[in-house]
N, C-alpha and C positions, 0 to 999 in steps of 0.2 A: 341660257347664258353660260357662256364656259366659266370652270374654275380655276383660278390661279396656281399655281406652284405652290404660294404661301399660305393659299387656302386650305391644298390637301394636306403641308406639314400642318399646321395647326389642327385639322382633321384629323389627322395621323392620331395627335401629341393628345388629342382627347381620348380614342379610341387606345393609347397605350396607357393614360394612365388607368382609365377603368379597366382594364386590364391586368394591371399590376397592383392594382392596389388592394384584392383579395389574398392576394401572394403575401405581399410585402407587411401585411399586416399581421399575415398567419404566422409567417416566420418571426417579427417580432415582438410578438406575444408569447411563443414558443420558446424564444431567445431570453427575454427578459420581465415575462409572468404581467403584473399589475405594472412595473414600472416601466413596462413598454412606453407610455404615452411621455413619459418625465425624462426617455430617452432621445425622442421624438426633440422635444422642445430643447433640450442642448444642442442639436442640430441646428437652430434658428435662433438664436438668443436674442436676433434682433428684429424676429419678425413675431409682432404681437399676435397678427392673426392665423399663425399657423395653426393652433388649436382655440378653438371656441367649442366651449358648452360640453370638452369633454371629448373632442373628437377631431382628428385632424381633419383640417381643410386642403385637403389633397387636388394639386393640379401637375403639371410632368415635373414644373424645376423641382416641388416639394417632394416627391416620388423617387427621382433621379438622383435627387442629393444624398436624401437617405440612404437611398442603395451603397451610394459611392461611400458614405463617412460610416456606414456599418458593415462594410466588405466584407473584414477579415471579423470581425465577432457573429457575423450573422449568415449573409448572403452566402459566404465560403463554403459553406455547409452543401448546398445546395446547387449550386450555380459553379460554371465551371471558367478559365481565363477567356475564352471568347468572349461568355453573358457578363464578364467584366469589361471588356474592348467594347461590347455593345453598349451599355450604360455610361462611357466614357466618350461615345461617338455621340450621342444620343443628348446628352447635354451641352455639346458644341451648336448641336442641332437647333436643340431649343433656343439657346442663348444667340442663335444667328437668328431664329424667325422673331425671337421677340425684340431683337433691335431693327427687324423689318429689313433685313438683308434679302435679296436679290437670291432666288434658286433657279437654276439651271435644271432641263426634265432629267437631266442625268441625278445632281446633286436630289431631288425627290427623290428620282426613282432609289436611289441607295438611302437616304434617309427611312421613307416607308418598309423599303426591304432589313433594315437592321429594328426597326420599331418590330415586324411580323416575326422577325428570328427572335428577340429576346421574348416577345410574347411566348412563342412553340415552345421555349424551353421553361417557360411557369406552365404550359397548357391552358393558357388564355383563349377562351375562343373568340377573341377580338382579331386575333393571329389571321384570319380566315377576311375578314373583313382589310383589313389593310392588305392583306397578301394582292384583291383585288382593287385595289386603289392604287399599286405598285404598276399591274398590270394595264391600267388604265392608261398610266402617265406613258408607260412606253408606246400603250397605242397612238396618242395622242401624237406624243413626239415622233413617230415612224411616218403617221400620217400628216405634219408641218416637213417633213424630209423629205417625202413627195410633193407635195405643192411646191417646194422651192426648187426641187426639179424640174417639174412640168415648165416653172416659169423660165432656167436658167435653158429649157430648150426653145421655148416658146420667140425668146426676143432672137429680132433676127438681126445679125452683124451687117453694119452696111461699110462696103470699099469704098475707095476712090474718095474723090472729093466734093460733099453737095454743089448742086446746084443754083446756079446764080438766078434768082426767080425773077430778078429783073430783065433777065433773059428773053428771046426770042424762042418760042417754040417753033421748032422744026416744023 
């Protein structure tokens, strides 16, 4: 069975945050020692389950946020204005597939290709894995490009005016 457009961002979006989430940890912990976690939860002040039992509950919005609200104390260090243009593309991303909006093979394919760029630049090797889900959607799409060709050759234009079937045949 084929997969959806919506299928492979949500693909994508699990595939990036296990990706980013060894990064994003390393860095704040490095940032901010033990009070890394009590950093975390000012992030969410209204999301009870962001940390349970001592450990954040990480999926792309909780991932993505933090990036974005610890920029300039953390990520800056590291990460240059593109991997900030990516983490700001990238939460429009999320924020569209989980209102169940409508992707276009184009809108994926740029979707999955900015999830593989910001992964390459922590060294994610999930980066490798979406790079091929990128290329997948363009085949996919290259190949419905053809089929609608074939087809738009396929029908044949008829002239003149049908014929009256109540007619006499010659």
């Amino acid at each position: 069975m084929a997969i959806s457009n919506s299928e492979r961002i949500g693909k994508g979006l699990e595939l990036l945050r296990n990706g980013l989430v060894p990064f994003v940890e390393r860095e704040l912990k490095a940032e901010y020692g033990k009070q890394w976690l009590e950093t975390v939860r000012y992030t969410f002040p209204k999301d009870k389950d962001a940390i349970k039992d001592g450990a954040v509950q990480w999926d792309a919005h909780r991932i993505l946020m933090v990036m974005w609200e610890q920029w300039n104390s953390v990520f800056k260090k590291t990460l240059g204005h593109d991997e900030r243009n990516y983490v700001s593309e990238l939460r429009d991303v999320r924020n569209r597939w989980a209102h169940q909006n409508a992707f276009t093979y184009d809108d994926t394919y740029r979707a999955l290709d900015t999830m593989a760029r910001l992964l390459r630049a922590v060294s994610a090797k999930e980066a490798e894995e979406i790079e091929k889900m990128a290329q997948e959607t363009m085949r996919v799409r290259f190949a419905e490009q053809a089929r609608q060709e074939v087809r738009k050759k396929s029908v044949v234009s008829l002239e003149g005016s049908p014929r009256n079937s109540s007619a006499v045949p010659f």
